[in-house]
PyMOL CGO cylinders between C-alpha atoms (Angstrom):
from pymol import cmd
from pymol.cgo import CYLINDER

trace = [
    CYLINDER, -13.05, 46.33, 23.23, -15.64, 48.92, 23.06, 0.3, 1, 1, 1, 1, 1, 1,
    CYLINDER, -15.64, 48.92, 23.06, -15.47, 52.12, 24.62, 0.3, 1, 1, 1, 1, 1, 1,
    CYLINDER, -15.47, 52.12, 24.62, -17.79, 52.29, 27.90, 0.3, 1, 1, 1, 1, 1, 1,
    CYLINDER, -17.79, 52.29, 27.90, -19.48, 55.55, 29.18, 0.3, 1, 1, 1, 1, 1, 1,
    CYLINDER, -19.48, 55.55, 29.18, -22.00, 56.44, 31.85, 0.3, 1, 1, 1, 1, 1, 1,
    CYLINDER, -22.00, 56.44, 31.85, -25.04, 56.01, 30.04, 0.3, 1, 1, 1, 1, 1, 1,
    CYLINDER, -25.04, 56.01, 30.04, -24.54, 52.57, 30.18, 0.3, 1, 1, 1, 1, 1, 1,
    CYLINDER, -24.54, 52.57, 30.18, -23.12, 52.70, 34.37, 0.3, 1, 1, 1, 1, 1, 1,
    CYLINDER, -23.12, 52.70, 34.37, -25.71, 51.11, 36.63, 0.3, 1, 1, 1, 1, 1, 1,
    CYLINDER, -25.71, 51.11, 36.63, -25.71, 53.96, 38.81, 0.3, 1, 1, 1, 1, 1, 1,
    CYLINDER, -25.71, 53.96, 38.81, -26.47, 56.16, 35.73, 0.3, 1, 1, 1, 1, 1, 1,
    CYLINDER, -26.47, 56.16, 35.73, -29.21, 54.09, 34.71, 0.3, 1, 1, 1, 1, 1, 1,
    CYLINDER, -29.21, 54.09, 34.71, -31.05, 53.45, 37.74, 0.3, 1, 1, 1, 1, 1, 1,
    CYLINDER, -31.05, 53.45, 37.74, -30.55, 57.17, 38.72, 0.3, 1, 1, 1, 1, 1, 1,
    CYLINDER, -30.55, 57.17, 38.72, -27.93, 56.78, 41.48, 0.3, 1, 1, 1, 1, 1, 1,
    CYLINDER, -27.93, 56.78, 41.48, -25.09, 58.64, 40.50, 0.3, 1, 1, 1, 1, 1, 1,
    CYLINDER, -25.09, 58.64, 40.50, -24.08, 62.02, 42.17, 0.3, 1, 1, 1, 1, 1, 1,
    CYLINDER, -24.08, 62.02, 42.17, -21.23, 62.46, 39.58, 0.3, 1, 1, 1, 1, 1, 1,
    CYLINDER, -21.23, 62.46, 39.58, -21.87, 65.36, 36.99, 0.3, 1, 1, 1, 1, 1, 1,
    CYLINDER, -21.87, 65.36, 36.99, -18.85, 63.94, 34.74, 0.3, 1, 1, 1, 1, 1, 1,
    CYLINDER, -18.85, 63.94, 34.74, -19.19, 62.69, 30.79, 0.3, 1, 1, 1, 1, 1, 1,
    CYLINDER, -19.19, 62.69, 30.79, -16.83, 59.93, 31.38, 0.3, 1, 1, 1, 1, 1, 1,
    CYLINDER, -16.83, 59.93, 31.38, -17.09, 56.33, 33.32, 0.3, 1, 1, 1, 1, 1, 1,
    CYLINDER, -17.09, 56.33, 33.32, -15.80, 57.04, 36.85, 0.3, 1, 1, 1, 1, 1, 1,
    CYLINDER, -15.80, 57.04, 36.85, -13.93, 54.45, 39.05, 0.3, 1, 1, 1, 1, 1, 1,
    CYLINDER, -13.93, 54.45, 39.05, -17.10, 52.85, 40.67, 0.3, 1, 1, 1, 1, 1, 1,
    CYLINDER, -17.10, 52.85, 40.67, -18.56, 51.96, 36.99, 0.3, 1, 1, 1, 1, 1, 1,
    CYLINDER, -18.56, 51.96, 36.99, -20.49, 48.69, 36.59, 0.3, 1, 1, 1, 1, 1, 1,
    CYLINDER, -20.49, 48.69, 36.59, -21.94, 47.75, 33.83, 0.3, 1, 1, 1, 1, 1, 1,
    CYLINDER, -21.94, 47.75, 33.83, -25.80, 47.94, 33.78, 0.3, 1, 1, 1, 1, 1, 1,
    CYLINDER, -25.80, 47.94, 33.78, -26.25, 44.29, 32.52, 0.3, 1, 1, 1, 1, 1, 1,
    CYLINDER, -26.25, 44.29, 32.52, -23.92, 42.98, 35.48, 0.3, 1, 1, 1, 1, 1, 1,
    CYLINDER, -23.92, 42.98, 35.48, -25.96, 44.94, 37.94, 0.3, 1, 1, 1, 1, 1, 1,
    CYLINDER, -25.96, 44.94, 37.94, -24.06, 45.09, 41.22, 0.3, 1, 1, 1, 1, 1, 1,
    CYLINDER, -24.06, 45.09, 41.22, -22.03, 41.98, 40.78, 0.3, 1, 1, 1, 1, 1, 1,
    CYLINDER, -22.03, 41.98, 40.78, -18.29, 42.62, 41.33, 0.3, 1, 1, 1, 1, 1, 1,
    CYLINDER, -18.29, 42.62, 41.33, -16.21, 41.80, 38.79, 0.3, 1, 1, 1, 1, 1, 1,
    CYLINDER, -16.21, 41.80, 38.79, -14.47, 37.65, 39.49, 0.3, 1, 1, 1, 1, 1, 1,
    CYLINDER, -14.47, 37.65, 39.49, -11.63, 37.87, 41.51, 0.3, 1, 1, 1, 1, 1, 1,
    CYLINDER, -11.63, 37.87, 41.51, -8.96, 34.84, 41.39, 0.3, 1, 1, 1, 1, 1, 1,
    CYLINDER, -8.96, 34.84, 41.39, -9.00, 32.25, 43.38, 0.3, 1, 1, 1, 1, 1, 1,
    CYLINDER, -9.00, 32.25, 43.38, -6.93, 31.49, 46.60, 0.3, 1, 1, 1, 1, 1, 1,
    CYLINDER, -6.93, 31.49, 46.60, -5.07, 28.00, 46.48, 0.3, 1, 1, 1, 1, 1, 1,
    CYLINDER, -5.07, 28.00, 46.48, -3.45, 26.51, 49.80, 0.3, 1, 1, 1, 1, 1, 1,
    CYLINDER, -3.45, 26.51, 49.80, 0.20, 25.17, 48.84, 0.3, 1, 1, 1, 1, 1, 1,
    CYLINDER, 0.20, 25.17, 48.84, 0.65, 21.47, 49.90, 0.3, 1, 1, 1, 1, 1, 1,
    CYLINDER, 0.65, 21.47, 49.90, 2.48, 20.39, 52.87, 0.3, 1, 1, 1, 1, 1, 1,
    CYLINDER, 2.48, 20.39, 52.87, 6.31, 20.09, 51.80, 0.3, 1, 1, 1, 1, 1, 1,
    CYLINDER, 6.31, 20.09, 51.80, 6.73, 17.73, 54.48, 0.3, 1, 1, 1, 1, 1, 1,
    CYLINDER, 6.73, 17.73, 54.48, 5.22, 15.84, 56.82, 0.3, 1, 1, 1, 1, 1, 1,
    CYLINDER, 5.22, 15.84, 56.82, 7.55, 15.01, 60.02, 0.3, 1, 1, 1, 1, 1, 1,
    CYLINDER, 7.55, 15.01, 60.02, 9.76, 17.79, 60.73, 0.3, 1, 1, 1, 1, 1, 1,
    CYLINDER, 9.76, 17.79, 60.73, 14.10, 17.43, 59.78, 0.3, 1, 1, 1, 1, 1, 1,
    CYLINDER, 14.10, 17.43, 59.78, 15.16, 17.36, 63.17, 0.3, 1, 1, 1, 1, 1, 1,
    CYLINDER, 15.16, 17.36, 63.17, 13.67, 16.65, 66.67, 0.3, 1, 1, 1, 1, 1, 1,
    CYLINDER, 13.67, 16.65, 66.67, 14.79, 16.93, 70.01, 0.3, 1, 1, 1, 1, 1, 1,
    CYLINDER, 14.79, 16.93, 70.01, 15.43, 13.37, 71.64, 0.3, 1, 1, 1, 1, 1, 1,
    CYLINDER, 15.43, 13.37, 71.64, 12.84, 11.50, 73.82, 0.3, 1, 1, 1, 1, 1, 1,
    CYLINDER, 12.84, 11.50, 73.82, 13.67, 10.81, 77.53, 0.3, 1, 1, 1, 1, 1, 1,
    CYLINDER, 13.67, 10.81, 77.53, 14.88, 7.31, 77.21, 0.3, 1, 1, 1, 1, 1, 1,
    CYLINDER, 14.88, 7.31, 77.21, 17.35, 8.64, 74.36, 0.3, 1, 1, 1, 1, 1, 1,
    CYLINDER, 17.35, 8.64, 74.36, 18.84, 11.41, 76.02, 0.3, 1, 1, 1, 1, 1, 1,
    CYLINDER, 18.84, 11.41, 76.02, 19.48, 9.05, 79.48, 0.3, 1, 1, 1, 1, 1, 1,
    CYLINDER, 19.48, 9.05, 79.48, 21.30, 6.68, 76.77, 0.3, 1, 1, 1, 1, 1, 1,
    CYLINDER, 21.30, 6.68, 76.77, 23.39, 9.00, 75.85, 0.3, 1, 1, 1, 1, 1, 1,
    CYLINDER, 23.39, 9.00, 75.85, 24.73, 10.26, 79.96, 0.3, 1, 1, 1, 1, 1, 1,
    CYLINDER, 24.73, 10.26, 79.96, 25.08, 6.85, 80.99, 0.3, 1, 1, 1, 1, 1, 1,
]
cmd.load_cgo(trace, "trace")
């Protein structure tokens, strides 16, 4: 991988850096990508485990079944 330095930073090139350093800073993007950010990974929903939950409380009818 080749080394990087600010001559080839977009900020350098276009004259926006305030930075009087000789070496690439944290904000450094390369020229070519202009002010793209650099991909970030994608976000992936997990599939339902189930659909109808374990356990449910009985309906009306069921739970007069049971006192009678």
């Amino acid at each position: 991988m080749p080394k990087v330095s600010c001559e080839q930073c977009f900020f350098r090139v276009n004259l926006l850096c305030a930075l009087a350093v000789d070496e690439p800073c944290s904000t450094f993007r390369p020229h070519e990508a202009q002010l793209k950010p650099p991909p970030q990974l994608r976000f992936v929903f997990r599939a339902e485990r189930r659909t109808r939950a374990a356990w449910a409380f009985p309906s009306a009818q069921e739970q007069a079944a049971l006192h009678v």
